[in-house]
VOPAGU-2260 file (C-alpha; in pm, 1 decimal, decimal comma):
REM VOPAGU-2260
SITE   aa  ch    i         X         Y         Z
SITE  UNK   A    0    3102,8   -4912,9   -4790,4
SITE  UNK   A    1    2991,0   -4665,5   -4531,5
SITE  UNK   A    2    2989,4   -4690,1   -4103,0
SITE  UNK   A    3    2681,0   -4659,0   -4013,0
SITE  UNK   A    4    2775,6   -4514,8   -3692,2
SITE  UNK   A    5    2738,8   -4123,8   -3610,0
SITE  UNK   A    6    3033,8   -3921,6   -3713,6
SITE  UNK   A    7    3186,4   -3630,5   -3642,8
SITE  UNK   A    8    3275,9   -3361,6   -3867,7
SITE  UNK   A    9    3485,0   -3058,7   -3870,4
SITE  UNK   A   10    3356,2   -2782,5   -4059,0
SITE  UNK   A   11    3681,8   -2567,7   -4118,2
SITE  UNK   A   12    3697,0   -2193,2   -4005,3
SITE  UNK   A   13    3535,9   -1936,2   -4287,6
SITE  UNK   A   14    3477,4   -1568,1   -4257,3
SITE  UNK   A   15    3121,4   -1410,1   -4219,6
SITE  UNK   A   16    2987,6   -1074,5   -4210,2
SITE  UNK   A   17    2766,9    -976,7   -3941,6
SITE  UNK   A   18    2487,3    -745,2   -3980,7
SITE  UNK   A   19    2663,1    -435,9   -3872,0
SITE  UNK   A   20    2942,5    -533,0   -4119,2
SITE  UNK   A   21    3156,9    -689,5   -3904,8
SITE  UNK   A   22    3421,7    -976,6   -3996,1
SITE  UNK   A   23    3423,5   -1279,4   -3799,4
SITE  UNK   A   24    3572,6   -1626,8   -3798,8
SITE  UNK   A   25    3361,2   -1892,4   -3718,0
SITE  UNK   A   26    3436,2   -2288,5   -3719,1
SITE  UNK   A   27    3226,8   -2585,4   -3583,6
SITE  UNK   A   28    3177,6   -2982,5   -3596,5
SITE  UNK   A   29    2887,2   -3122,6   -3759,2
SITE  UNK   A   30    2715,2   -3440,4   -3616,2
SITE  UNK   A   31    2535,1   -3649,0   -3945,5
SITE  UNK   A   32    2491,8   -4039,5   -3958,7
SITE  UNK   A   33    2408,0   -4263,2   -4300,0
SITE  UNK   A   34    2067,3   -4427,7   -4242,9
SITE  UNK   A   35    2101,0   -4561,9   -4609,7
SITE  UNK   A   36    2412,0   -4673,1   -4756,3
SITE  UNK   A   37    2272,3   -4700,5   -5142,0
SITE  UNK   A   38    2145,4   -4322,4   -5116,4
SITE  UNK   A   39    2448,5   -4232,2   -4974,4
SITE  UNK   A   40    2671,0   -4403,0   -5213,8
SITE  UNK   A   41    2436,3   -4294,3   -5565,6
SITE  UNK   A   42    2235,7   -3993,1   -5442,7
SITE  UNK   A   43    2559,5   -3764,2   -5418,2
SITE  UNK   A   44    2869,8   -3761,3   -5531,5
SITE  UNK   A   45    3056,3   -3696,0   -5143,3
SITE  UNK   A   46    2764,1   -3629,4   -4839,9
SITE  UNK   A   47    3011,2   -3509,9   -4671,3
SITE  UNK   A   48    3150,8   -3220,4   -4886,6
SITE  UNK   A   49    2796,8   -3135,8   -4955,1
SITE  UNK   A   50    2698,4   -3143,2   -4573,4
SITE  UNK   A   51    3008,8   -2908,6   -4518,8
SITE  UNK   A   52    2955,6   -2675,6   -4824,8
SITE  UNK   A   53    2593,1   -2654,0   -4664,2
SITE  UNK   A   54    2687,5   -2577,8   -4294,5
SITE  UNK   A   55    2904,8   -2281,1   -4424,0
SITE  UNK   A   56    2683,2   -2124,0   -4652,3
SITE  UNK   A   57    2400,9   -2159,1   -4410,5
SITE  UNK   A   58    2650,5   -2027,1   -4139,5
SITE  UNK   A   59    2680,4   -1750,8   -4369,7
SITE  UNK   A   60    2319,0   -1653,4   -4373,9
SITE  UNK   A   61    2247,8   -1684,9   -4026,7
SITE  UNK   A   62    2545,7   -1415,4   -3946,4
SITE  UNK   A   63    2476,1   -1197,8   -4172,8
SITE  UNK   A   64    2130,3   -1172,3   -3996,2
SITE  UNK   A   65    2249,4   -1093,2   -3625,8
SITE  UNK   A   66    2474,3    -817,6   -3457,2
SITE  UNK   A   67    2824,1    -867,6   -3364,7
SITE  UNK   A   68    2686,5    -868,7   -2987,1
SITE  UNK   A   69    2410,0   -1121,8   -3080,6
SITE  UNK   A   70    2625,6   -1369,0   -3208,5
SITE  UNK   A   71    2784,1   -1475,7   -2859,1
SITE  UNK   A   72    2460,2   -1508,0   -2725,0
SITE  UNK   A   73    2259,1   -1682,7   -3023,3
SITE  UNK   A   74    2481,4   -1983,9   -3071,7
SITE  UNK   A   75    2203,8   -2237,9   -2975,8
SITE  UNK   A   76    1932,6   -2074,5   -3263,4
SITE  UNK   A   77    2258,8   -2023,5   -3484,5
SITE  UNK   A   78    2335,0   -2385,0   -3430,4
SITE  UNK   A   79    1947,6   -2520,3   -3461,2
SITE  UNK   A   80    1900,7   -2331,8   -3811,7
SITE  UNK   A   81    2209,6   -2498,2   -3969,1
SITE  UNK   A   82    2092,7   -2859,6   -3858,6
SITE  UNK   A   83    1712,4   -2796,0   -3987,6
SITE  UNK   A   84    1884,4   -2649,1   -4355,3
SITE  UNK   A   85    2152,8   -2933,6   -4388,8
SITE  UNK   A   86    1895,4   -3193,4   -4254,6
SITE  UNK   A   87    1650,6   -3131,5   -4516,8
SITE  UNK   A   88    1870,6   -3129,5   -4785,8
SITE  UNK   A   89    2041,4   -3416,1   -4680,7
SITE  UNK   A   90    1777,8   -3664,2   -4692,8
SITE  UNK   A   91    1770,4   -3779,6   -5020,2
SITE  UNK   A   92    2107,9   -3877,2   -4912,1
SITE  UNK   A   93    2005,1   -4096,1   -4691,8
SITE  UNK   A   94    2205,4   -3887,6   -4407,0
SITE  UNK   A   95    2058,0   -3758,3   -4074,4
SITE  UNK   A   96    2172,1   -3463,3   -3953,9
SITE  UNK   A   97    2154,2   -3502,8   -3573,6
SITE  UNK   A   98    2315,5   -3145,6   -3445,2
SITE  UNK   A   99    2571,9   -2890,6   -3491,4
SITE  UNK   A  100    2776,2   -2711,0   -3240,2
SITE  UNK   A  101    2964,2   -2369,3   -3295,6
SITE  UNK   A  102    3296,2   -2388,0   -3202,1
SITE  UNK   A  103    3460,3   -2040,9   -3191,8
SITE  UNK   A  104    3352,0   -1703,8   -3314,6
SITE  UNK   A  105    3629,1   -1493,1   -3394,6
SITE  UNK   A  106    3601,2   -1137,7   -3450,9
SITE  UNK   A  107    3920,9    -901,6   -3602,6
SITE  UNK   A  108    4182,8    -799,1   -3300,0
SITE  UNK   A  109    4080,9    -440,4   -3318,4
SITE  UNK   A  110    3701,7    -569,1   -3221,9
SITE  UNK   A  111    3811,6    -814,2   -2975,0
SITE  UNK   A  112    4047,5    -546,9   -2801,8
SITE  UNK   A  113    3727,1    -304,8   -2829,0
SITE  UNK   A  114    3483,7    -526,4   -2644,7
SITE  UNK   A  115    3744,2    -611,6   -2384,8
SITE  UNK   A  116    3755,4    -257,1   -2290,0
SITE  UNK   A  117    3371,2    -247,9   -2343,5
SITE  UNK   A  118    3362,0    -557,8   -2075,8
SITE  UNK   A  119    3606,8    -401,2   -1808,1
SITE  UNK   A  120    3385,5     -56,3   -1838,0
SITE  UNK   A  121    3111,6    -262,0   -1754,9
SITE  UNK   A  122    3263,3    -451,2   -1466,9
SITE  UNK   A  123    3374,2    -161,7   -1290,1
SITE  UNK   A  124    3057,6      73,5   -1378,2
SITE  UNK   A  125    2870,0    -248,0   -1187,3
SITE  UNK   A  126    3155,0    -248,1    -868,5
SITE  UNK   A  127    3119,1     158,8    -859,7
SITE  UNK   A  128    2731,9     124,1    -903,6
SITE  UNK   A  129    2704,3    -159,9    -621,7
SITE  UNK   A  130    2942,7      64,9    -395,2
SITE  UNK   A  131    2741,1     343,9    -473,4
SITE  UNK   A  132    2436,4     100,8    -372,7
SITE  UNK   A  133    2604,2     -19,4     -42,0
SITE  UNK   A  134    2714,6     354,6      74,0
SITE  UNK   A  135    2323,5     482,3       1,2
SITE  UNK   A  136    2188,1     130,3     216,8
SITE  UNK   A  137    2460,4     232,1     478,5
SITE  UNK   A  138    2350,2     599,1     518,2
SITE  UNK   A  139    1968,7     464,3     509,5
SITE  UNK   A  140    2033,8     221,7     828,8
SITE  UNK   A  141    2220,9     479,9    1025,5
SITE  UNK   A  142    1934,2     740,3     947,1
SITE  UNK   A  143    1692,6     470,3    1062,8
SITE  UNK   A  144    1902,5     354,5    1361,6
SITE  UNK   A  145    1930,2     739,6    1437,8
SITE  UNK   A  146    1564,2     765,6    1394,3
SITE  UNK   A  147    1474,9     492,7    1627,0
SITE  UNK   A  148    1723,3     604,6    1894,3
SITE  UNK   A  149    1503,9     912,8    1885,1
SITE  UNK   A  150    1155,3     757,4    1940,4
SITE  UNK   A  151    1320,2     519,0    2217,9
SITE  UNK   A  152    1442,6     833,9    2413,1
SITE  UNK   A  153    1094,7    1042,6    2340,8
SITE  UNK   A  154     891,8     745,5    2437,6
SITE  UNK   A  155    1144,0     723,3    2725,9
SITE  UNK   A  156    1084,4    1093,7    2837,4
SITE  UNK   A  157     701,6    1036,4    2822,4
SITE  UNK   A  158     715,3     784,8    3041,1
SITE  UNK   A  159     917,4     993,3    3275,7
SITE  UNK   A  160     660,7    1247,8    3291,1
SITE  UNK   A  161     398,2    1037,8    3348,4
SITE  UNK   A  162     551,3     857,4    3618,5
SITE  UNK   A  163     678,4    1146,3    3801,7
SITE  UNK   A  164     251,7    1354,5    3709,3
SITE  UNK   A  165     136,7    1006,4    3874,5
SITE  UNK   A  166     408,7     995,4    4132,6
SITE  UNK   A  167     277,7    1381,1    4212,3
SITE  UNK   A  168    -130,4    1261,3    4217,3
SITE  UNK   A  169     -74,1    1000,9    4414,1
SITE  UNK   A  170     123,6    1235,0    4705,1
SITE  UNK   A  171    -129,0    1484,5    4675,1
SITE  UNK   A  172    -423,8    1255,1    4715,1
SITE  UNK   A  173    -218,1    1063,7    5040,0
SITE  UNK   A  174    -220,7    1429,7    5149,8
SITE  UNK   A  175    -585,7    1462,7    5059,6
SITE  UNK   A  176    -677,2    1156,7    5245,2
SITE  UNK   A  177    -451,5    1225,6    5559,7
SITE  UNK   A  178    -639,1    1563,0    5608,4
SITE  UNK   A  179    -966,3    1444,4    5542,3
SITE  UNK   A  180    -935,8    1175,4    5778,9
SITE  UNK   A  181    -797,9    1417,7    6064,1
SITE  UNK   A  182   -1071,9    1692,6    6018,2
SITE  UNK   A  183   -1329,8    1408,6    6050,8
SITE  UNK   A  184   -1126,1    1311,0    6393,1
SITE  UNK   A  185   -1166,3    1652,8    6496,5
SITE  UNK   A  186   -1569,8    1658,6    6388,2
SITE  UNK   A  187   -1595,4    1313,4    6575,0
SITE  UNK   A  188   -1416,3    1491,6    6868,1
SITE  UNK   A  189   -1638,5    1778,3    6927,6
SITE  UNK   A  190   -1912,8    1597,9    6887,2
SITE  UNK   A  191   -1814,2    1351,5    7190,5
SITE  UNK   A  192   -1902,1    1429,7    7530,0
SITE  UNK   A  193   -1723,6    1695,2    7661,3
SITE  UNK   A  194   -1593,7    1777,5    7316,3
SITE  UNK   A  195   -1755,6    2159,1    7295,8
SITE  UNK   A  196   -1607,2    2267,7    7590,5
SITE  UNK   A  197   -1311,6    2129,6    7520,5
SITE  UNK   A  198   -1307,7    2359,0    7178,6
SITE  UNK   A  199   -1448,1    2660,0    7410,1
SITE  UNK   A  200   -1171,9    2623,1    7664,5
SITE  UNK   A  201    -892,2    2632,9    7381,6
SITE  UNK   A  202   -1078,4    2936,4    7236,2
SITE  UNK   A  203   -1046,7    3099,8    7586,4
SITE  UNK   A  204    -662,0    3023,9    7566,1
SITE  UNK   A  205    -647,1    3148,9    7258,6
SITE  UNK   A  206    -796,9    3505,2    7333,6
């Protein structure tokens, strides 16, 4: 008799060499369900053995294609490629092979201490780069505050100039104007009645 529920298998830890010849540990569960008891029970001896055996040696193949570093990050294609083998060569069992999941990828103390110190280099090369960053930003808004302080106290000293060159026009021509306007009195003056004789007599005084 077999469930014909989904079950969940543990595919025990085994050791795998990565492409740059690197030992790691690696363990996961395997998800399968029987879609036909009489396959199941005549087409193999035990589906599950067989699915396990499979996982592993397929697990083997797929690390032995990828970097240490690659590992870590290609769990989902890692886990994809060992449900598509064991899937196919589970059907004449009648099994389905619904998914796999990695569960840990253990690499040799030495290597695990190694990228450690790999991963705090890394952390503090980013805090000393983004200190770096904020220090250059910092200098750049002060050079730009500076710069603009400039402009607004040139543009400030134009204006002062022009107000005091138009402040200086403007006094001349009220000068201009005054002067004008009392030589024309004069002209009018003379020109009254009287006015010549007037000018004569002060000429007389004069001499």
């Amino acid at each position: 008799k077999y469930t014909l529920k989904e079950e969940a298998i543990d595919v025990p830890p085994q050791t795998c060499i990565t492409k740059d010849n690197i030992s790691v540990e690696v363990d996961g569960i395997l998800y399968l369900q029987v879609m036909e008891a009489k396959k199941a029970a005549y087409g193999i001896n035990d589906y599950k053995y067989a699915a396990i055996q499979l996982s592993q040696t397929t697990m083997r193949s797929v690390i032995g294609k990828l970097d240490l570093d690659k590992t870590f990050e290609e769990r989902d294609s890692i886990n994809g490629a060992i449900v598509e083998a064991v899937d196919s060569a589970s059907d004449p069992w009648g099994v389905k092979v619904s998914r796999y999941e990695v569960k840990n990828i253990v690499p040799p103390p030495s290597i695990k201490d190694a990228m450690e110190k790999q991963m705090r280099a890394e952390r503090e090369k980013r805090a000393l780069i983004a200190e770096s960053e904020g220090d250059r930003q910092a200098k750049i808004n002060r050079s730009e505050g500076d710069k603009q302080e400039l402009i607004a106290r040139s543009e400030g000293e134009k204006q002062k100039r022009i107000n005091e060159a138009e402040g200086r026009a403007a006094e001349i021509e009220r000068i201009a104007t005054a002067t004008a306007e009392g030589i024309r009195k004069i002209a009018m003056a003379i020109n009254a009645e009287g006015g010549k004789d007037a000018v004569n007599l002060e000429l007389l005084k004069a001499i």
